[in-house]
Structure formats: C-alpha cells, structure tokens
C-alpha positions as CSV (number, residue, x, y, z in Angstrom):
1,X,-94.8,15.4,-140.9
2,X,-96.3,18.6,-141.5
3,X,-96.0,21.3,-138.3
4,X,-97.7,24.6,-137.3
5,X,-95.5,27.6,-136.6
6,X,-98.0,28.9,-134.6
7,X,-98.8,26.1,-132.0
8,X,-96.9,26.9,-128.3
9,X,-94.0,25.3,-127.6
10,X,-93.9,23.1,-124.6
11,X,-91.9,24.0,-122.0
12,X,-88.4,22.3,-121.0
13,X,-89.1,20.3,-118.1
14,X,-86.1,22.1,-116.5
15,X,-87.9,25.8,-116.8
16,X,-90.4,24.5,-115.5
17,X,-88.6,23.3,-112.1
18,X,-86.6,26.6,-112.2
19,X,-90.4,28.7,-112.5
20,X,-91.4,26.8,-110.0
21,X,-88.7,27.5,-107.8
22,X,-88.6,31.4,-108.5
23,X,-92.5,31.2,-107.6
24,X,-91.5,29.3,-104.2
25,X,-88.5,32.2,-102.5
26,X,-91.0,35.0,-104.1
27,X,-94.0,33.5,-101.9
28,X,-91.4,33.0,-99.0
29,X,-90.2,36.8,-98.7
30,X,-92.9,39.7,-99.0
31,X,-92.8,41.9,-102.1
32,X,-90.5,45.0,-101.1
33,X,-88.6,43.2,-98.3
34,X,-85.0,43.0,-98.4
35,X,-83.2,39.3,-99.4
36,X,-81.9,38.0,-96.2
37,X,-77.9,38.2,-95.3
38,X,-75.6,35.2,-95.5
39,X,-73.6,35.0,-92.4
40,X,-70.1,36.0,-91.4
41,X,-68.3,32.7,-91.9
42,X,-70.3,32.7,-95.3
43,X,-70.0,36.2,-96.8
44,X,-66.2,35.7,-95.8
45,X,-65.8,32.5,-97.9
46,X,-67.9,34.4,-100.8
47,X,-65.5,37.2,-100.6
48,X,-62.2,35.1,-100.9
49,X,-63.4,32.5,-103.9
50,X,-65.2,35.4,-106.1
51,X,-62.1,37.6,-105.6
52,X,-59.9,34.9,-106.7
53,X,-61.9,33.9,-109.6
54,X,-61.6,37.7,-110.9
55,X,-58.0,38.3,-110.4
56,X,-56.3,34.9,-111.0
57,X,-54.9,35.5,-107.4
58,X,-55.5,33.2,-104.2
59,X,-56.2,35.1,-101.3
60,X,-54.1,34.8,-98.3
61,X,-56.7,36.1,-95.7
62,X,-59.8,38.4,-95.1
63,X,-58.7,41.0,-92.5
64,X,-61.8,42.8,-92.2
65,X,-65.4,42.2,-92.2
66,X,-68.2,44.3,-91.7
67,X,-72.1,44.4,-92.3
68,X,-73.3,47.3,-94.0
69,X,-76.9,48.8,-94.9
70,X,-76.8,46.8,-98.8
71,X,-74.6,43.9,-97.4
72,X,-71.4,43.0,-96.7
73,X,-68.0,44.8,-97.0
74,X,-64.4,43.2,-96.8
75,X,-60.7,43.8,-97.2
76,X,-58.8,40.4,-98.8
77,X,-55.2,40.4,-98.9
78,X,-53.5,39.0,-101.7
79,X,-50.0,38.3,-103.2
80,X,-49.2,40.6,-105.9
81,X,-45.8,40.1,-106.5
82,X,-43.8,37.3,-105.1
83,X,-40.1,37.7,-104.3
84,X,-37.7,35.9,-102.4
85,X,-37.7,36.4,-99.6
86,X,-41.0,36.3,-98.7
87,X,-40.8,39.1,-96.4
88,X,-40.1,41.4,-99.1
89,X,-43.4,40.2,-101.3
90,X,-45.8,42.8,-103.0
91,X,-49.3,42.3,-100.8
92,X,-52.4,44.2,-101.4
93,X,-55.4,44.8,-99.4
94,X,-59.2,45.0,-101.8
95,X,-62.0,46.2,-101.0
96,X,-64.5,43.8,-101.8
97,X,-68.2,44.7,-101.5
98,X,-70.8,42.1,-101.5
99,X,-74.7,42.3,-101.5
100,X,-76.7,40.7,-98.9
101,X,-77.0,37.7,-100.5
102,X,-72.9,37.3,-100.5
103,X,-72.3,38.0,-104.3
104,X,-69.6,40.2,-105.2
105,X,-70.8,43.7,-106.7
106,X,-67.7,45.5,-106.9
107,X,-63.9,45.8,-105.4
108,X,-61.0,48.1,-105.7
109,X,-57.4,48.2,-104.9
110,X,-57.9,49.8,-101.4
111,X,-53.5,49.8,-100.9
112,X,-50.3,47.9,-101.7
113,X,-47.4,47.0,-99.3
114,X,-44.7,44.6,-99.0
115,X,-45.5,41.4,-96.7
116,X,-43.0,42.8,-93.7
117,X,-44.4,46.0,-93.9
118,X,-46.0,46.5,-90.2
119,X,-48.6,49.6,-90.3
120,X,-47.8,52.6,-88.0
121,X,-49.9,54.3,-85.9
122,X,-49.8,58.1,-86.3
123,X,-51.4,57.5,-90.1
C-alpha cells in the first residue's frame, strides 16, 4: 500500500474530546477573567496531598489557611524527624502557595521545631 506523506493525519479521537473540552471552560469564563477559586475544605486537601507527593512526607495537619489576591496560601506541618518519644519529634511548618485553581506553585520551609515545643508569645 502505497501512502502520501503529505495527506493530514486524522486526529485521535481522544484530542478531539480533550479540544472539545478546552473550547467548552474557554466559552464558560470571559477572556481576561480570572479562573475561579476552589474552596476552603478543597484548597486544604490540595495543599496536604501535593505537599506529600513532593516531599515523601504525610502531613499531620494544615494550620493555616488564607485566601490571597493569586489564590490560596497555607502552612502544613509535617514530621521531619521521628524520635521516641514522640514529644521530642522534629516538626516543620511549609509554606505552601497554591493558585486559584488549588495547584501547588511553590513552598518553602517557613520553620522547624520539636512536636512539644509550644510557641511563646513575646516573638
């Protein structure tokens, strides 16, 4: 069977669906318009799992949420260290910023202190 180089491929039915489906949120939110925020509960969740998922770590809580003007800022503490007893565990609070949407866009290291550690006013 002889072919031409230069006839057009056909598309995968999958890009199609996926073209189609890029063409369906772009009609749904005006050009220029910012991407609607996730909620609380949600960008909370995102926080935790995509943290995890970068440092190998689970995440023992969120302690902080706020909105900001490009999305979402948390601090996630984690286990760094684990020691016996518990008390005396290596903990460390990140900074995990997320975009509106609730994917993670960056993080740092924000402190490190052991689990019994209780934080003191006058700082």
């Amino acid at each position: 069977m002889i072919t031409n180089d230069r006839e057009p491929k056909k598309a995968h039915p999958a890009s199609r669906e996926s073209s189609g489906r890029e063409r369906e949120t772009s009609a749904k939110e005006p050009e220029g318009s910012a991407p609607e925020r996730v909620p609380a509960p949600q960008a909370m969740r995102n926080a935790a799992r995509q943290l995890s998922e970068l440092l190998g770590r689970a995440p023992q809580s969120v302690s902080s949420l706020r909105p900001t003007p490009d999305g979402w800022e948390a601090l996630v503490e984690v286990v760094e260290l684990e020691r016996i007893p518990d008390t005396s565990s290596v903990m460390a609070s990140y900074k995990v910023v997320l975009d509106p949407a609730g994917q993670l866009m960056a993080y740092e290291r924000a402190r490190r202190y052991t689990r019994a550690q209780v934080d003191r006013e006058d700082r």
